[in-house]
C-alpha positions in Angstrom: 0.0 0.0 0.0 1.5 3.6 -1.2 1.8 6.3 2.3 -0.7 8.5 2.3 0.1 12.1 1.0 0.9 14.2 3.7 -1.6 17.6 3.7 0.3 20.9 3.0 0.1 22.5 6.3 1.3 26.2 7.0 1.2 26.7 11.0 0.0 23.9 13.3 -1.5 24.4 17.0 0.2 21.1 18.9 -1.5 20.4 22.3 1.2 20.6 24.2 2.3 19.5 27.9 6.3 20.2 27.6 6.5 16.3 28.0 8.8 13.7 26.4 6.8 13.1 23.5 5.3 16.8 22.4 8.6 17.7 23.5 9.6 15.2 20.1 6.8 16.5 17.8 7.8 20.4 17.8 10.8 19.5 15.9 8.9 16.5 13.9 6.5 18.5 13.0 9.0 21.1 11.8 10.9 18.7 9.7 7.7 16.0 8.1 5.7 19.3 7.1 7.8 22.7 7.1 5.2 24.1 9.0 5.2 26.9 12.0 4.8 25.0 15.3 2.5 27.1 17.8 2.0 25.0 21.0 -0.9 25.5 23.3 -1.1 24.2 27.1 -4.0 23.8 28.6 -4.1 24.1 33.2 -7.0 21.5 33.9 -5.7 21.0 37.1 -2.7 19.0 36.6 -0.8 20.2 39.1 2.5 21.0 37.2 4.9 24.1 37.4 3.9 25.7 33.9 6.5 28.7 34.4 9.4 27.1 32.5 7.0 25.8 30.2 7.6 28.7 27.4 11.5 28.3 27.2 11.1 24.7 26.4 8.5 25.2 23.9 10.2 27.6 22.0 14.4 25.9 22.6 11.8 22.6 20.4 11.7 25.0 17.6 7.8 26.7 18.6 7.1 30.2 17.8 5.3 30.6 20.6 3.1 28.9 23.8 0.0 29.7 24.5 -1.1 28.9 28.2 -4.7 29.0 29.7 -6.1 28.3 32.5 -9.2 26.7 32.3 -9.7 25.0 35.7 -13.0 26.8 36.9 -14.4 26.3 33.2 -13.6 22.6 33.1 -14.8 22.2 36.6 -18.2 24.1 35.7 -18.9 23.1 32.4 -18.0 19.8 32.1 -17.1 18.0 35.6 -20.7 19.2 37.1 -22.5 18.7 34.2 -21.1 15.0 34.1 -21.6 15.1 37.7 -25.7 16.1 37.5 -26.1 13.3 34.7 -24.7 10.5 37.4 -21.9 9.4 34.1 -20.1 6.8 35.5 -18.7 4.1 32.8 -18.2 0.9 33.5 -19.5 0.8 37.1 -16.2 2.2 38.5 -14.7 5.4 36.3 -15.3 8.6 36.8 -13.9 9.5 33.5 -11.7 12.5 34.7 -9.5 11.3 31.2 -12.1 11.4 29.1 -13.8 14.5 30.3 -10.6 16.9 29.9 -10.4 16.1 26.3 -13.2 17.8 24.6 -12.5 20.7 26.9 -9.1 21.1 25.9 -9.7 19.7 22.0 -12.3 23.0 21.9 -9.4 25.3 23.1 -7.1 24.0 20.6 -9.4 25.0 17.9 -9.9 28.3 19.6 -6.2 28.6 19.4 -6.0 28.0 15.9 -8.3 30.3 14.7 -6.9 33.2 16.6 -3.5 32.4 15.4 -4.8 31.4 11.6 -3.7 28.2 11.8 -4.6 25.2 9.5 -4.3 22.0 11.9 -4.1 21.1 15.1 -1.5 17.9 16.5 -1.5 16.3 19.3 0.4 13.1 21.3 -2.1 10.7 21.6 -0.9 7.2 20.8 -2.9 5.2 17.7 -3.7 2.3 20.4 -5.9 5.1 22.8 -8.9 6.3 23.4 -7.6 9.9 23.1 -6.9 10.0 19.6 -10.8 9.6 18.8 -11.6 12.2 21.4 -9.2 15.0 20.4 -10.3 14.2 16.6 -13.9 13.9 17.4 -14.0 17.3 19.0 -12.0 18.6 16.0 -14.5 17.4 13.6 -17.8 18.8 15.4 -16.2 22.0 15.7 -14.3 22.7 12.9 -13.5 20.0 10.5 -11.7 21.8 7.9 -8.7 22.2 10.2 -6.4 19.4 9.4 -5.3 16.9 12.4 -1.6 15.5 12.7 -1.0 12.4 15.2 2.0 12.0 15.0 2.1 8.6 16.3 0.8 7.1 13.9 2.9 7.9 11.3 6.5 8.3 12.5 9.0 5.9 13.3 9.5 6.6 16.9 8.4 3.7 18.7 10.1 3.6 22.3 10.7 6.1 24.9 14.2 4.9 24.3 13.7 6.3 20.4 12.5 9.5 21.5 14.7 10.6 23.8 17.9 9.4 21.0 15.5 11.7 18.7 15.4 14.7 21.4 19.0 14.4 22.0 20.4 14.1 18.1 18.2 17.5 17.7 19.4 19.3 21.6 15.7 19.2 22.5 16.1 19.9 26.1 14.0 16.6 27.9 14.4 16.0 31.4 12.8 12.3 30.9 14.7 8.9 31.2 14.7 5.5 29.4 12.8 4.2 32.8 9.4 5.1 33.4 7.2 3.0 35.7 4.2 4.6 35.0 2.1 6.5 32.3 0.1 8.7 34.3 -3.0 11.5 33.4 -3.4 14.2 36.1 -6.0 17.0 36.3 -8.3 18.9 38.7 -10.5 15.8 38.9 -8.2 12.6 39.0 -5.2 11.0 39.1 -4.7 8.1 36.3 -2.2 5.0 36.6 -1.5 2.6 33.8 1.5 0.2 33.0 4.3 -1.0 34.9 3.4 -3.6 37.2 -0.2 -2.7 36.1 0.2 -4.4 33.0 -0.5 -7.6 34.7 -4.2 -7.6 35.9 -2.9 -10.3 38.5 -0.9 -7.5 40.2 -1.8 -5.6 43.6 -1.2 -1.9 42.8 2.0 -1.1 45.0 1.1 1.7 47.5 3.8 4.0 46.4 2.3 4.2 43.2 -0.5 6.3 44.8 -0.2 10.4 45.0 -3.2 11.9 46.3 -4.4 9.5 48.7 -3.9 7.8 51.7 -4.2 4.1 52.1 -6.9 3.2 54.2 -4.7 1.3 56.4 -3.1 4.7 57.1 -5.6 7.2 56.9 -6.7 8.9 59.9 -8.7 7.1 63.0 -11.2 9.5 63.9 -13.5 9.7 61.1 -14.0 13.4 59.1 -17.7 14.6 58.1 -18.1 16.9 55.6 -21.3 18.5 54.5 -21.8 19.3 51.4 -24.8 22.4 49.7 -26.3 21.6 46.2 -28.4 23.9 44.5 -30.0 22.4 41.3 -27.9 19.9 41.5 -24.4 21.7 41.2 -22.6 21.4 44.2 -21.8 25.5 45.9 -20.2 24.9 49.4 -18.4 22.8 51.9 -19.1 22.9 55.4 -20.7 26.2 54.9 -18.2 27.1 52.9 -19.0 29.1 49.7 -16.7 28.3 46.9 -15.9 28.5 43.5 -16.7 25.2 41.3 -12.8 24.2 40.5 -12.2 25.5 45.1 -14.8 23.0 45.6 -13.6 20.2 44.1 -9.7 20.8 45.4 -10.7 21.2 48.7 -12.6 17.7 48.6 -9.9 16.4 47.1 -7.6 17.1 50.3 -10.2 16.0 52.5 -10.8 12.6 50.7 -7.7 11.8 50.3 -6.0 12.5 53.4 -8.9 9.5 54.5 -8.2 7.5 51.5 -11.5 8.1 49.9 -11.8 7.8 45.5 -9.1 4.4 44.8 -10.6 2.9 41.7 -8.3 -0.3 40.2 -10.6 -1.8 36.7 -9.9 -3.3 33.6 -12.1 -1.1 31.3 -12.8 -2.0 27.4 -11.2 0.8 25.4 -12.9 2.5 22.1 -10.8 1.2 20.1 -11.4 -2.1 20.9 -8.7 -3.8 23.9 -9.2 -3.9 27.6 -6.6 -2.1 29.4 -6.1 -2.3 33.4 -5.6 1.4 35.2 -5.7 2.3 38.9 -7.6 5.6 39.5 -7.7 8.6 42.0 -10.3 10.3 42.5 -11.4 11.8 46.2 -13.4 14.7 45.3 -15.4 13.4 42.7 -16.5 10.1 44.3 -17.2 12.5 47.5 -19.8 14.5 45.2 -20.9 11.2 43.3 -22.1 9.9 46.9 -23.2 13.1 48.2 -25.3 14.0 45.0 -26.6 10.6 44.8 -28.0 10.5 48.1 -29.4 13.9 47.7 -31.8 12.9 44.3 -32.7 9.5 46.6 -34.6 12.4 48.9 -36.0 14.0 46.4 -36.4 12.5 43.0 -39.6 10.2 42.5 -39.1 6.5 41.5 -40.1 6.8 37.4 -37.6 9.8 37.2 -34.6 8.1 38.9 -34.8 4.5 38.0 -35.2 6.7 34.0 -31.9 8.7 34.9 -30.1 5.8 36.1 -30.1 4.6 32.6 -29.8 7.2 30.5 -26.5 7.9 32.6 -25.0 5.0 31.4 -25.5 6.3 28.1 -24.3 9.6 29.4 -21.1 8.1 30.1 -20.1 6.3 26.8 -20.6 9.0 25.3 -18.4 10.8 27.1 -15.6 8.1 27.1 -15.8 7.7 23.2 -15.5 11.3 22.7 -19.1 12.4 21.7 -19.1 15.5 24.6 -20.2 17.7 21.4 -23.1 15.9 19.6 -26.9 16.5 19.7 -27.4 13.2 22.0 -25.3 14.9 24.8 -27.0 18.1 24.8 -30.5 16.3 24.5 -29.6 14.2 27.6 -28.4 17.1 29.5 -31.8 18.9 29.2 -33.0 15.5 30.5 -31.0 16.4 33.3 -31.1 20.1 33.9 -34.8 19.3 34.2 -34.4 16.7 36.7 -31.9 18.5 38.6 -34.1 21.9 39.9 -35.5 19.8 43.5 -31.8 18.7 43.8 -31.4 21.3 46.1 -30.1 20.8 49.9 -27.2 19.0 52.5 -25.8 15.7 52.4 -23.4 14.9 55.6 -21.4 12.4 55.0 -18.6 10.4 57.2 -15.3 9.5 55.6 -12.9 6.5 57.5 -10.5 4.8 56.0 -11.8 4.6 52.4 -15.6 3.9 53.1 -17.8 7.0 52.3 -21.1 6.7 55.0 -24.0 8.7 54.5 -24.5 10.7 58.1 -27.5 12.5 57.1 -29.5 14.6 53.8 -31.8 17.0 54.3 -33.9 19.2 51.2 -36.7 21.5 51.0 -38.2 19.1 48.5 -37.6 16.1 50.3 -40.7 13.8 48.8 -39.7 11.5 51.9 -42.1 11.9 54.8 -42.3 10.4 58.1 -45.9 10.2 58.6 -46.7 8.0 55.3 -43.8 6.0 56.0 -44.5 4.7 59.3 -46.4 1.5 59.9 -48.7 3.8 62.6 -50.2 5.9 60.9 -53.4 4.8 58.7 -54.9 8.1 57.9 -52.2 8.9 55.1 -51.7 4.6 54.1 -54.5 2.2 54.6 -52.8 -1.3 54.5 -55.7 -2.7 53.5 -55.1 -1.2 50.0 -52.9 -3.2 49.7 -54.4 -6.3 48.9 -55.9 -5.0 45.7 -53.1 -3.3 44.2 -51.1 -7.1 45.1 -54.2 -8.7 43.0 -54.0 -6.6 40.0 -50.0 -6.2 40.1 -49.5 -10.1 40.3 -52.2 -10.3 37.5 -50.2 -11.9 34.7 -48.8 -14.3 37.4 -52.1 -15.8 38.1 -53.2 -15.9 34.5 -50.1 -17.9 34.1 -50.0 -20.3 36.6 -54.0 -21.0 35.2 -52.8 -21.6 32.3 -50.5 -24.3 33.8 -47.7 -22.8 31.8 -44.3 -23.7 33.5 -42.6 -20.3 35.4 -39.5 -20.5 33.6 -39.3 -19.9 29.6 -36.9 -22.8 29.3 -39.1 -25.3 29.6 -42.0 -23.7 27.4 -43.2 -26.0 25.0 -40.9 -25.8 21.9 -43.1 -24.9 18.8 -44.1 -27.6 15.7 -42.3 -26.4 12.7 -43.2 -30.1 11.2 -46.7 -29.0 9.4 -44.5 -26.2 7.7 -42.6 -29.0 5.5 -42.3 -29.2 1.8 -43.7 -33.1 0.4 
């Protein structure tokens, strides 16, 4: 099969982290397409010292870095709004991976049509999921810019390569050929993957782990924290008033100094393999809990049990990349009109990696002590119950009339003989 062309491409906007491998691309880029180079880094959190970040970026060959910070946005727009829907995918993630992407995908096409470019790069590998999210996000926003992935057209195929590449062209890298793990860090998580992670088998080693304590040696007097929803967004901590991207910090010192948010699956990727990864995540599962038992007070049955499974959908979407399709938006009006009795405090107890509801109390709380009680029969007559056990056991009976067996196993097979050609 004959390459592909490569697109003419005048100036490129690489999402860029200062890492080994965008470190690699500036130049790459330079050289495969003779193209300007302007990288852009986006501050979701990560946790990183971005002030050196513009003297490597240009000393790679950029013509300039472009830094924003876009913790409150991604905590606001994207983290509650994933939050409110109840996204989690595959039982156990909290997809604080997958919900950066879009955010910062959108950004780099900001980027490029500020500084006129023509494409955007970016580092993703061709065996992730983050290839399909960048490019996704790309393509619903502006699919006339062109998208360069590097890896899946270069020969680099090894840290080992990459730094020989950085060195041959004095691209200042601080990385070496070891690297235990491939970690994702932002205002919401902390990701783990390969190493001794590579083998399912394997107990994650406990000095893998950055934000939180091991339960074994987390505090032993329990914390409570109390947390204020309005609508369903979360707006304070033990009284406190905060900001959205505050908020979620401040939970994520509190939970993890107790060891709260450890998540260790083997998920099925997009693209088609199953991949084992070892999250962290004490603020969000904090506000997972705490919002859940909030819509439990007030939410009727029909609407939550609905939610419940629209959320799953909620979540592959979000993990494949779809954040910016009609579906999502649909869904979230779903939500936002769900979400206006979520309103009220959840206290909740946090020891040694178990979260424990403490208390929830709401203005719209649909619970109410007087109908549930077994005392009271002017709001419940137990009587009624009989007939509504009649008619909801209905097709039961008519079954069991009928003398047809209970389970469908052993239901008579059907006689295809009369239907044969002589």
């Amino acid at each position: 099969m004959k390459p592909k062309p490569k697109p003419h491409v005048k100036k490129v906007v690489l999402a860029y982290s200062g890492g080994l491998d965008t470190s690699v691309i500036v130049p790459w880029l330079k050289e495969q397409y003779g193209c300007e180079v302007v990288c852009f880094c986006a501050d979701v959190g990560q946790g990183e010292d971005l002030s050196g970040l513009e003297d490597k970026a240009l000393k790679s060959g950029a013509s300039q870095l472009i830094i924003r910070d876009l913790k409150e946005e991604f905590a606001a727009d994207y983290l509650f709004p994933m939050l409110r829907a109840g996204a989690i995918y595959e039982r156990r993630y909290l997809l604080g991976t997958s919900v950066a992407r879009p955010l910062i995908a959108k950004h780099l096409v900001d980027v490029a049509h500020e500084t006129g470019a023509d494409a955007i790069a970016h580092g993703a590998t061709g065996k992730g999921n983050d290839q399909v999210r960048f490019e996704l996000t790309v393509m619903a926003l502006d699919p006339r810019l062109k998208v360069i992935a590097p890896w899946r057209e270069w020969d680099i195929r090894s840290r080992e390569d990459a730094i020989a590449y950085a060195a041959k062209r004095n691209i200042p890298v601080t990385a070496t050929v070891k690297s235990i793990y491939s970690r994702d860090a932002n205002l919401w998580h902390l990701s783990h993957e390969g190493g001794l992670l590579e083998d399912p088998w394997n107990e994650s080693e406990e000095a893998m782990f950055q934000i939180s304590a091991s339960p074994e040696n987390a505090p032993d007097t329990p914390a409570y924290v109390e947390i204020t929803f309005e609508s369903g967004t979360p707006v304070s901590v033990n009284g406190e008033k905060l900001s959205p991207a505050q908020l979620v910090s401040i939970l994520n010192a509190i939970g993890g100094a107790h060891g709260i948010g450890r998540a260790d699956l083997v998920e099925n990727r997009l693209v088609g393999m199953k991949s084992h990864g070892v999250y962290e995540t004490p603020g969000g599962t904090i506000l997972y809990a705490a919002h859940h038992e909030l819509e439990s007070l007030v939410l009727d049955r029909e609407t939550m049990h609905f939610k419940d499974i629209i959320a799953v959908k909620y979540a592959e979407l979000l993990y494949n990349g779809l954040w910016f399709t009609p579906l999502r938006e649909a869904i979230d009006a779903f939500v936002d009109a769900t979400q206006g009795p979520v309103s009220g405090t959840v206290r909740l107890k946090l020891y040694k990696g178990n979260l424990i509801p403490a208390g929830r109390k709401s203005p719209f709380s649909l619970y109410r002590e007087d109908f549930a009680t077994f005392g009271q029969e002017d709001v419940y007559d137990q009587s009624d119950a009989e007939g509504f056990i009649h008619l909801f056991g209905l097709a039961l009976k008519v079954r069991a009339l009928n003398n047809l067996p209970v389970f469908g196993l052993n239901m008579p097979k059907p006689d295809y003989s009369r239907f044969k050609r002589d």
